[in-house]
C-alpha positions, 0 to 999 in steps of 0.5 A, spaced: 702 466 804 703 459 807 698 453 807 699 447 811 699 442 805 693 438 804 694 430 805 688 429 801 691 432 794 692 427 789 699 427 789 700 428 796 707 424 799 711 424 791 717 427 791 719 431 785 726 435 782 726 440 778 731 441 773 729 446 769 728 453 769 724 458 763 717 456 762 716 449 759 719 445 764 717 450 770 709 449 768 709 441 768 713 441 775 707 446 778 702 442 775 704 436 779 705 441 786 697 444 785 697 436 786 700 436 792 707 433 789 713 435 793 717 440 788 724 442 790 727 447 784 733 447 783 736 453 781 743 457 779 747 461 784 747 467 782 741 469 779 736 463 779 732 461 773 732 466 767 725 467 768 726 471 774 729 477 769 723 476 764 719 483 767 717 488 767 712 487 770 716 485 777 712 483 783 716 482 790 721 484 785 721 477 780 718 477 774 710 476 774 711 469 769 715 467 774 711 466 779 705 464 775 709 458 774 713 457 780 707 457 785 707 452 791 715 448 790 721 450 794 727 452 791 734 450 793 741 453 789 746 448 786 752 449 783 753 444 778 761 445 777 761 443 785 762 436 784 761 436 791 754 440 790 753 434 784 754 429 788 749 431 794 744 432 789 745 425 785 744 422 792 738 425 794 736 422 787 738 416 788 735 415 795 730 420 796 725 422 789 720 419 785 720 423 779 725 428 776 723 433 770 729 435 767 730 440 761 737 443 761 741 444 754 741 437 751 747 433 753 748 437 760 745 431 764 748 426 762 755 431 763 753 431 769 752 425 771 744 427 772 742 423 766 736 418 766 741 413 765 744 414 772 739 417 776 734 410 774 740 405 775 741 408 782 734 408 783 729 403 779 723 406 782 725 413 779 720 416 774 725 420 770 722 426 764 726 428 759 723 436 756 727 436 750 726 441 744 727 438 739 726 429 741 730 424 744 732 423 737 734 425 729 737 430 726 736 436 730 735 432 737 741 436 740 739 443 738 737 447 744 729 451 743 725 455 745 716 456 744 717 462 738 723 457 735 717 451 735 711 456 733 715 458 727 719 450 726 712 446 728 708 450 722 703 453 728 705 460 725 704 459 717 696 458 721 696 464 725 694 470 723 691 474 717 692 471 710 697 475 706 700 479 713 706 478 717 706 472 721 705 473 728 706 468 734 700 465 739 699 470 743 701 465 749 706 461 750 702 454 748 708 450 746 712 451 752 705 450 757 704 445 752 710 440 752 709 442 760 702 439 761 705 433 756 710 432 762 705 431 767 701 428 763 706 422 762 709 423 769 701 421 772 701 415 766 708 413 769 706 413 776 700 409 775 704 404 772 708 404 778 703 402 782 703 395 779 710 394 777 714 397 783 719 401 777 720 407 774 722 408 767 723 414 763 718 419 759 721 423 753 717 429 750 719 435 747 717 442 744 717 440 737 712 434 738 708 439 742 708 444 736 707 437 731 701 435 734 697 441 735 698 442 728 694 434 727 689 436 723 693 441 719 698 436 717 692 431 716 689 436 710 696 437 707 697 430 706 690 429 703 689 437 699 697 437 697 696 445 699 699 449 704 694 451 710 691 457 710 690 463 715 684 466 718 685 470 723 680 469 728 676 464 723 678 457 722 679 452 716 673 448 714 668 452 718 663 458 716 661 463 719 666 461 726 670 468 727 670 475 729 666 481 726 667 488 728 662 491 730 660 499 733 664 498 739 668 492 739 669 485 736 664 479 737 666 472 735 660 469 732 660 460 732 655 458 727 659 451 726 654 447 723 647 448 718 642 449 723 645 454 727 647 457 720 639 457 719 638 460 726 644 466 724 640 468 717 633 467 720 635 472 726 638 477 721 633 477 717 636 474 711 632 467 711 634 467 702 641 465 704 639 458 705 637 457 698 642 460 696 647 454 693 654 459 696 651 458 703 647 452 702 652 447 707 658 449 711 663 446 705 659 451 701 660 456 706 667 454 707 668 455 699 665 462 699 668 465 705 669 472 702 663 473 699 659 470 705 664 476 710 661 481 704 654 480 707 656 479 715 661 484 716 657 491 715 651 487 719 654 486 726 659 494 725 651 497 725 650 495 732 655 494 739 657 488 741 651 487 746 645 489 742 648 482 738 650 479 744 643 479 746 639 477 739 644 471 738 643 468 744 635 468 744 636 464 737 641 460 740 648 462 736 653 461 741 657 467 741 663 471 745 666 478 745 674 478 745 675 481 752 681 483 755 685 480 760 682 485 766 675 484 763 676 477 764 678 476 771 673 482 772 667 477 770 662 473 773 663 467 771 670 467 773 669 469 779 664 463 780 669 458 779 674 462 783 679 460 779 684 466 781 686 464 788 687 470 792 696 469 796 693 475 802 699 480 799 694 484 793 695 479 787 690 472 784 694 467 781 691 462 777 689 456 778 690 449 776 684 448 770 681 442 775 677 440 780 676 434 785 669 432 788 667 439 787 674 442 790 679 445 786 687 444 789 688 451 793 694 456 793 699 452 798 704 458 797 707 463 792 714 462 788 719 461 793 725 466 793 732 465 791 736 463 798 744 462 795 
């Protein structure tokens, strides 16, 4: 499918070089194509992006991941040991790009003489995005990685999962879309100030610093407790109860997060003592008494299906959801309401930009562009 691009997009008239590939990258140039950048991806010869190959599943024949996030770009092929080919490139930077992503292997860049020293000496007004895995700088900043790397590295898996389990990754690749939303993030910032000064400038961001501050708060705790953060499953530090219970037919989570939701929940299971009981009395008592309080919930909710809980939590007032399944979510009303999966006309939705403007979100323009050698 093809859309003529909409002059009323926000970024519609930026033109961008992606110099990426995998996730990370991929995704931060595709949210600025949702916004009506200009986005030519360039690609190997000879096989493309490693992403292509990260199926099965495959649609058209390239893996599904990476048309989730190659979506409304174009696509050209360099060979980056053609010094002619390298040459065409830098001049199509130099004279015709406002904002460049890069996340090759740290160095190759520079190497190459693609670097954001020489592309913004030749074009001040150029807006240069390095995606690094490590940092710009330090100890580790010329080492190569990769989302799973960062989880394990930037301490997000010593959180995730069941206390005394194996350590499992988020199911998602939040630090490589993380970082992405990040480079989009810094490149919006650096084309407002753009607008006033007439220069480019350089944006440095990496996996590690992603992975960093998604743990904040546990690196906050850490420096005021001394002791190691904790796992919950599908709980969280500091709040009780807020997580999962099985019940009869499936799992619910259940998001009693202060005192007087706390209230609602033991008033509707019948259990108005609790509250002066002094193990539950407050949020940090109930934090305190995790196991004990569970003890209580967990053969409460099994007795009954999901719905059954579902409807009696919601007449008290006790936020709630079921834990669906990705063909469960696409399926449900309210992701049909916000029409967020837009339809390519071949038999596939893609996801679409989490955002709209004056009522209207940004529409599928294209589908990832095929590899042309």
């Amino acid at each position: 499918m093809t859309q003529p691009p909409s002059t009323q997009l926000p970024l519609a008239g930026v033109r961008v070089i992606e110099l990426g590939s995998n996730i990370a990258g991929p995704y931060g140039t595709w949210i600025l194509a949702a916004l009506g950048a200009d986005v030519l991806k360039v690609e190997r010869p000879g096989g493309g992006d490693d992403a292509r190959g990260w199926g099965p599943p495959f649609w058209r024949k390239v893996a599904t991941v990476f048309h989730t996030v190659n979506r409304d770009k174009k696509s050209t092929t360099v060979d980056l040991k053609d010094e002619a080919a390298l040459q065409k490139l830098r001049r199509r930077i130099a004279e015709d790009t406002d904002v460049v992503l890069q996340n090759l292997r740290p160095g190759v860049a520079g190497k190459l003489g693609l670097g954001a020293a020489q592309m913004c000496a030749a074009n001040p007004s150029l807006i240069y995005c390095n995606l690094w895995a490590f940092g710009a700088k330090g100890p580790l900043a010329e080492r190569p990685g990769f989302d799973a790397l960062m989880q394990a590295f930037g301490g997000i898996m010593a959180v995730t999962g069941e206390d005394g389990q194996p350590p499992v990754r988020a199911g998602i690749s939040v630090v490589d879309m993380g970082t992405g939303m990040w480079c989009a993030i810094g490149i919006l910032a650096a084309l407002n100030r753009r607008h006033d000064t007439g220069r480019g400038g350089v944006i440095d961001t990496s996996l590690f610093e992603t992975a960093l501050g998604w743990t904040a708060y546990y690196n906050t705790d850490v420096q005021v407790t001394g002791e190691t953060p904790k796992r919950h499953g599908s709980g969280v530090r500091g709040i009780m109860p807020y997580q999962a219970y099985e019940c009869a037919d499936g799992y619910l989570v259940v998001a009693a997060s202060n005192d007087r939701l706390f209230a609602s929940l033991a008033h509707d299971l019948g259990h108005p003592e609790w509250l002066d009981d002094p193990r539950f009395v407050d949020n940090p008592a109930r934090a305190s008494h995790r196991e004990e309080l569970n003890g209580l919930l967990m053969p409460i909710f099994k007795a009954q299906p999901r719905s059954h809980w579902q409807d009696r939590l919601d007449n008290a007032g006790v936020p709630n959801a079921p834990i669906q399944h990705a063909g469960e979510v696409i399926a449900h009303p309210q992701t049909q309401a916000l029409e967020m999966l837009q339809d390519t006309g071949m038999g596939l939705a893609l996801t679409g930009l989490p955002i709209s403007f004056d009522g209207e979100r940004p529409p599928l323009r294209n589908i990832a562009p095929e590899l042309e050698d």
